[in-house]
C-alpha positions, 0 to 999 in steps of 0.5 A, a space after each residue: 478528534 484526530 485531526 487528518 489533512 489531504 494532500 491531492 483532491 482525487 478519487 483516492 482522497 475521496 475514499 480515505 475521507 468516507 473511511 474516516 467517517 467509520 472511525 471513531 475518531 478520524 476526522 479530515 480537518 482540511 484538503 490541500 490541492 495545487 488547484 484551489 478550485 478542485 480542492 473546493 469542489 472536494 471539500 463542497 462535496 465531501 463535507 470537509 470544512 477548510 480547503 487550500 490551493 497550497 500544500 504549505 498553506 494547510 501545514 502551516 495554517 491548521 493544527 494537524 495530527 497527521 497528514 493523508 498524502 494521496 497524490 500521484 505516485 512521482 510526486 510522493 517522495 516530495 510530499 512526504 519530506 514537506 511533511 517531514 520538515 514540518 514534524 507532521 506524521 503521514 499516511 503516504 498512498 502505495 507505493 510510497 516510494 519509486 526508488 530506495 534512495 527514496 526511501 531511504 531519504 525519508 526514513 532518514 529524516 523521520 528518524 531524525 525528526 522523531 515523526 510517525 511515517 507509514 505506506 499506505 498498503 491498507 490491506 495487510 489491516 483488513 480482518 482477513 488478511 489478519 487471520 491469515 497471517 494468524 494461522 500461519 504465526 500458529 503454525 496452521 499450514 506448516 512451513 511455507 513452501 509456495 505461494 502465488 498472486 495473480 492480479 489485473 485491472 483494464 486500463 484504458 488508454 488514457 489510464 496514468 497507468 501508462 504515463 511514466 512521468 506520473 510514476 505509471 507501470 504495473 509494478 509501482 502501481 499494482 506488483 506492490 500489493 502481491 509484494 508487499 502482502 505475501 512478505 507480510 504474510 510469509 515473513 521470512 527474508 527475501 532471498 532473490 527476485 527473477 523478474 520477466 518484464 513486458 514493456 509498452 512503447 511508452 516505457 512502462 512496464 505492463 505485464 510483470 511475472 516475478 518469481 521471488 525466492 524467500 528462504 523456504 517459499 518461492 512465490 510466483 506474482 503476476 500482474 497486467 494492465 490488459 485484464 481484470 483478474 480477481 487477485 486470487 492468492 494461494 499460500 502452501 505449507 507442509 500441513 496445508 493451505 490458505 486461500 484469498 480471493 480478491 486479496 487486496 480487498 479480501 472478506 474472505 479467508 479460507 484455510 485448508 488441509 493437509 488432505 484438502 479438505 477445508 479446516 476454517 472459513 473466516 469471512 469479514 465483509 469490508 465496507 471501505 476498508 482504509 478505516 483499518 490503516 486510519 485506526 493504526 495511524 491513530 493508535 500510533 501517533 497517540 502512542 508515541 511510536 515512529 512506525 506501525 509493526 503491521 507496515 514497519 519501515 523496512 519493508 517499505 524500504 525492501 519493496 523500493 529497493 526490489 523496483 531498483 532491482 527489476 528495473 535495472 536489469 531492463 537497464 543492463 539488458 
């Protein structure tokens, strides 16, 4: 069995250990909390055999095949080079890192340390999101001129989405996936970004409109922390298009036309969908590779150097 150890014992850890369940061989060997007594109640409730009220405990005392990190996004960085240090791999929860020095940090010592380090963006492995980018690798659509993503959760008061000590803001925390999807389906380098910026009281930001340029494509993202939306995606090229619904979590894919008329359906139901990103970390730590070709490094680091970027122009303003 592969061995996985979680750190942080919320909701989100929750869902990656009955997403092992539905692999072969994922196993969450043990969960690490700052409070012992939560990580108990996890591990009571989850079926996972050791627990810790330390994050150094568990690292040095169990024989892990990689690390799940899935606390807060201000403590990821952290995290990640405790891991690091130790020469253990890690799946580290969206988004990875707030800053590019962040990233650049990390990735630094991961290389050093010969140690697999990947973000944890579990769409892009999801079936549908695969045969999309299949049809535009084959050239299905044509070139690519436009896309958009359009997403939106109803965030209550007390939601962590507006708390910026713990990382909140609509950009780190739902602006990654419409980044971070569309430059892996659109794969052609990113050219400039025009970010228009609303901000709460608190200093985070809570609709975000960014209008990014990509070398044939202009892509328009949109995201809210004030409504719930579906997360609809249109990807448009010279000989047709794709459309997803429910992007993020996608089980349905359809292509479309040059005459609008619809070409392929494709439809994969997903029942978890974190098993998909667990099975690649496993293939990759087994194989020897320092990082996934589905989630490679350097995106990771564009999309932390694009946060830079959008939000030093509130900064100069």
């Amino acid at each position: 069995m592969f061995r996985f150890g979680i750190i942080g014992a919320g909701s989100i850890a929750e869902k990656f250990c009955q997403a092992a369940a539905l692999t072969q061989e994922g196993k969450v060997a043990a969960v690490a909390s700052k409070n012992e007594g939560r990580a108990r109640v996890f591990a009571e409730k989850q079926g996972v055999e050791r627990y810790y009220g330390s994050y150094e405990a568990m690292l040095d005392e169990e024989r892990l095949d990689a690390v799940y990190i899935a606390t807060t996004s201000n403590f990821h960085a952290e995290n990640i080079l405790l891991c690091l240090e130790k020469g253990i791999p890690v799946l580290c929860e969206k988004p990875m890192f707030l800053s590019g020095k962040e990233a650049e940090r990390a990735f630094t010592l991961a290389r050093e340390k010969s140690v697999f380090v990947m973000e944890a963006m579990w769409s892009r492995f999801l079936p549908c999101i695969q045969k999309a980018k299949a049809w535009i690798d084959e050239g299905k659509i044509g070139e690519i001129h436009l896309a958009n993503y359009t997403g939106g959760i109803h965030a209550g008061e007390d939601h962590r989405i507006f708390d910026p000590k713990l990382g909140g803001g609509v950009l780190y925390d739902l602006m990654v996936y419409p980044i971070e999807i569309l430059m892996y389906l659109i794969q052609q380098p990113l050219l400039e970004v025009r970010p228009q910026i609303r901000y709460a009281a608190s200093g985070v930001d809570v609709t975000d409109t960014l209008v990014i340029q990509f070398e044939t494509c202009q892509a328009v993202c949109q995201a809210t922390a004030y409504s719930r939306i579906p997360s609809p995606c249109g990807i448009y090229g010279s000989k047709g298009y794709i459309r997803i619904e429910h992007t993020h979590q996608a089980s349905l894919v359809e292509r479309y036309d040059g005459q609008l008329q619809l070409a392929e359906r494709y439809e994969a139901p997903v029942k978890n969908g974190f098993e998909y990103e667990i099975e690649e970390v496993i293939r990759c730590v087994k194989e020897g590779r320092g990082e996934s070709e589905i989630m490679p490094w350097a995106d990771t680091v564009c999309c932390a150097k694009l946060f830079d970027q959008i939000l030093s122009r509130r900064a100069l303003a």
